[in-house]
C-alpha positions as CSV (number, residue, x, y, z in Angstrom):
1,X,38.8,29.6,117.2
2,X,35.9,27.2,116.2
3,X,37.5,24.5,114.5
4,X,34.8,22.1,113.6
5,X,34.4,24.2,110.7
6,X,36.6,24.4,107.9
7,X,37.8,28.0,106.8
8,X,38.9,29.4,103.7
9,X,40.5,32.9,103.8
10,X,39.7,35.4,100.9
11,X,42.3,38.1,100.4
12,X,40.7,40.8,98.5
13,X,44.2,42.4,96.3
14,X,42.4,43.2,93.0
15,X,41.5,46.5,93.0
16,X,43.0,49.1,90.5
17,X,43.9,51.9,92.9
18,X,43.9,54.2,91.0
19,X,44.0,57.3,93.8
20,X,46.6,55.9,95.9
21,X,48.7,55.4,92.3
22,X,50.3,51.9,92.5
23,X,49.2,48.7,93.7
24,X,48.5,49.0,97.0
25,X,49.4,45.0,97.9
26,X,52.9,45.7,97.1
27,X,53.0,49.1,99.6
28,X,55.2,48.4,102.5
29,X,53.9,48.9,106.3
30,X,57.2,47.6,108.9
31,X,59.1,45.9,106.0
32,X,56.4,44.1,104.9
33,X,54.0,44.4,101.8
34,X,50.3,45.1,102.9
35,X,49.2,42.0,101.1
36,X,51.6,39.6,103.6
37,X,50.5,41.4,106.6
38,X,46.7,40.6,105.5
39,X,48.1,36.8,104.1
40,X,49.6,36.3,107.9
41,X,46.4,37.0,110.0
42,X,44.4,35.0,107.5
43,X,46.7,32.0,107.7
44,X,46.1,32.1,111.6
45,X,42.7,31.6,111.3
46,X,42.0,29.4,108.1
47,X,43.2,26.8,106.7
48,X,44.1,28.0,103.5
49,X,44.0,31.3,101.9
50,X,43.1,32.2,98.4
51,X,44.3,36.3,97.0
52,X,42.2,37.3,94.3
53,X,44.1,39.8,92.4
54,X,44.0,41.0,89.0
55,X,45.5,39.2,85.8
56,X,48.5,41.9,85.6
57,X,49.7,41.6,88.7
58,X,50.2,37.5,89.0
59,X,53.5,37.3,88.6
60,X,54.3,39.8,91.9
61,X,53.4,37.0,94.2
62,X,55.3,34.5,95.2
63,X,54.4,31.6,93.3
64,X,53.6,29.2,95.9
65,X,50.3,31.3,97.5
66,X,47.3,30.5,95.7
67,X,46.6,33.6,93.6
68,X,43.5,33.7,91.4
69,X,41.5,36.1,89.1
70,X,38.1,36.9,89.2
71,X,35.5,34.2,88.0
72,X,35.6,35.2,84.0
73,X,31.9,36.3,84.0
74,X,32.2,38.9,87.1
75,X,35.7,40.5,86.1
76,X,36.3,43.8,87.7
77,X,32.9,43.7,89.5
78,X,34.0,44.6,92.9
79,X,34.4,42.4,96.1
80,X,31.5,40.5,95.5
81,X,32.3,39.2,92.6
82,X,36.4,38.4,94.4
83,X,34.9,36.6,97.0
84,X,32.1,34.3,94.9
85,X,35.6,33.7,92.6
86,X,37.1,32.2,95.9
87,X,34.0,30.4,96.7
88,X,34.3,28.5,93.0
89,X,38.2,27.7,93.5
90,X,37.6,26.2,97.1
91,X,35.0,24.4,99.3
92,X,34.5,25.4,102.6
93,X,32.2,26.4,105.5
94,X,33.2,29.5,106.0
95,X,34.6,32.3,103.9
96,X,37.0,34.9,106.2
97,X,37.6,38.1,104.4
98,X,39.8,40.6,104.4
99,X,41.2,43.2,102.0
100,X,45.2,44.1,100.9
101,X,44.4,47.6,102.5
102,X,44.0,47.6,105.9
103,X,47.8,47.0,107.5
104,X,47.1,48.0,111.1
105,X,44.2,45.6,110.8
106,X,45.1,42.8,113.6
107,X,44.2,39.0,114.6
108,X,42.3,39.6,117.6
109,X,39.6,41.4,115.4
110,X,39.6,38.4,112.9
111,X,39.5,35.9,115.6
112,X,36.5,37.7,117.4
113,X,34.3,37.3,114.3
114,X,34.9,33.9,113.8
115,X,34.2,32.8,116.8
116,X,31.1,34.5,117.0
117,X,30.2,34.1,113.7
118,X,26.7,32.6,113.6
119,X,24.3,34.2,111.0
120,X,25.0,33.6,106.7
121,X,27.2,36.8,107.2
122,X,29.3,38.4,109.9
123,X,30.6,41.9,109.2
124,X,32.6,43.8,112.1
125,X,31.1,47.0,113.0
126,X,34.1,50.1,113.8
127,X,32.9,53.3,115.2
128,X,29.1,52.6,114.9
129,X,30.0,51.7,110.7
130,X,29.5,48.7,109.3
131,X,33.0,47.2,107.5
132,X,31.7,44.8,105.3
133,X,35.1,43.5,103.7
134,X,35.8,42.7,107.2
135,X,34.0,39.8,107.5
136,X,32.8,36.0,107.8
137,X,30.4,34.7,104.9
138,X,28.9,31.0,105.2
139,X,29.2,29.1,102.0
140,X,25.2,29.1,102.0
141,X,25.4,32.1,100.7
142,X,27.3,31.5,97.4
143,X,24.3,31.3,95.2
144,X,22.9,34.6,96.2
145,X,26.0,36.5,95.5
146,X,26.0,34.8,91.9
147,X,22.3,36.3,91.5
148,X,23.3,39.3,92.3
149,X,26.3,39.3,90.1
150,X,24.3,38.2,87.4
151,X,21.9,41.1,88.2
152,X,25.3,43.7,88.3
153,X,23.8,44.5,91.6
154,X,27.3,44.7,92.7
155,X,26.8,47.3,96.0
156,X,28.0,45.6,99.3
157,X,26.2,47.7,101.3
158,X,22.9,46.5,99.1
159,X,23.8,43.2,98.9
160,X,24.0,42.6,102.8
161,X,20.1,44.4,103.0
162,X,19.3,41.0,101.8
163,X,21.0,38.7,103.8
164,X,20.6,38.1,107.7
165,X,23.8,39.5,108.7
166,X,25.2,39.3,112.5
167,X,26.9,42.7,113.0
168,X,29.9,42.1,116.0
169,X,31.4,45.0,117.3
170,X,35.3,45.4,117.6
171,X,36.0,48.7,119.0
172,X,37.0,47.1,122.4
173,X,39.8,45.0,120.0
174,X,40.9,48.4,118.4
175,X,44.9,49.7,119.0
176,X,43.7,53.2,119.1
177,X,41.2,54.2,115.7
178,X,43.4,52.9,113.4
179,X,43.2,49.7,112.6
180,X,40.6,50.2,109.9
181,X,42.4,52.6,108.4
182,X,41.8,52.0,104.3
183,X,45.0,53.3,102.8
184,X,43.3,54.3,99.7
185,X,45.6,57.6,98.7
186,X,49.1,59.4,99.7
187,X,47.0,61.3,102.2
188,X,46.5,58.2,104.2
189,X,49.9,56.7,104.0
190,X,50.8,60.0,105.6
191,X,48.9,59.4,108.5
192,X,49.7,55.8,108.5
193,X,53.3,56.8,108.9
194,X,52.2,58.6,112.0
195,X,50.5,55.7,113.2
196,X,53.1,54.0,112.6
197,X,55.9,56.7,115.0
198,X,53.1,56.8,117.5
């Protein structure tokens, strides 16, 4: 990976899940919690990584990971508003994101779009779809995400309509379909467990 550039990973653990039923950081995938799985690949390619979480879940991480709440203006307002509150904590070039929910996700995707990461924004594209929580984001672009914010135009999708984005294909990374897989209810842990036998 490039490494004249200095990269800060954002780990995206703060939403409320409230159709999968429990915090979905703490489910398990192999032993592990999906948050560590996401902490590991993001450790291989940054330097540091930041976990944006909510307030009542603190305390579940170990205390030595840097774990931070959204900026107090943007609480609750969706990924944009976790990753401007990493871009506030830390300086960097580059932002590398990634969220709690994606366990089969894997290094070789994260590495491919930081090394061609060229444009303000990099978002892997799966399947013809655009995954825009899998992604690279230039510190350049901090002050348009606080406009926005300020604007509660909080859509990702709309955000990135805005933004000169360089769209990097994976699909030739992929183990199979699923390593985008959101586990986002019961439904898909099912199939995950499948994934997981296969």
């Amino acid at each position: 990976m490039k490494t004249n550039q200095s990269h800060v990973g954002v780990l995206l653990a703060g939403g409320m899940s409230r159709r999968y039923g429990s915090p979905k950081a703490f489910a398990r995938h192999n032993e592990k919690y999906f948050y560590e799985i996401a902490y590991e690949i993001l450790s291989r390619v940054c330097q540091h990584v930041i976990i944006v979480t909510r307030q009542e879940l603190i305390e579940r991480f170990p205390s030595n990971l840097h774990i931070i709440v959204d900026d107090s203006r943007f609480v609750g307002d969706g990924p944009l508003a976790g990753i401007y509150s990493a871009m506030e904590k830390k300086s960097a070039d580059q932002y590398v994101v990634l969220p709690c929910d994606m366990p089969l996700m894997t290094l070789n995707v994260m590495e491919h779009i930081v090394n061609y990461h060229k444009q303000p924004i990099t978002v892997a594209v799966h399947n013809g779809k655009l995954q825009p929580l899998v992604s690279v984001w230039s510190k350049d672009v901090k002050e348009k995400i606080f406009t926005a914010l300020q604007n509660k135009q909080l859509k990702m999708k709309d955000f990135l309509k805005g933004i000169p984005v360089g769209n990097i294909v994976v699909d030739h990374l992929n183990h199979g379909n699923g390593t985008f897989m959101n586990v986002n209810t019961p439904e898909n842990e099912r199939e995950l467990r499948k994934w997981r036998q296969s």
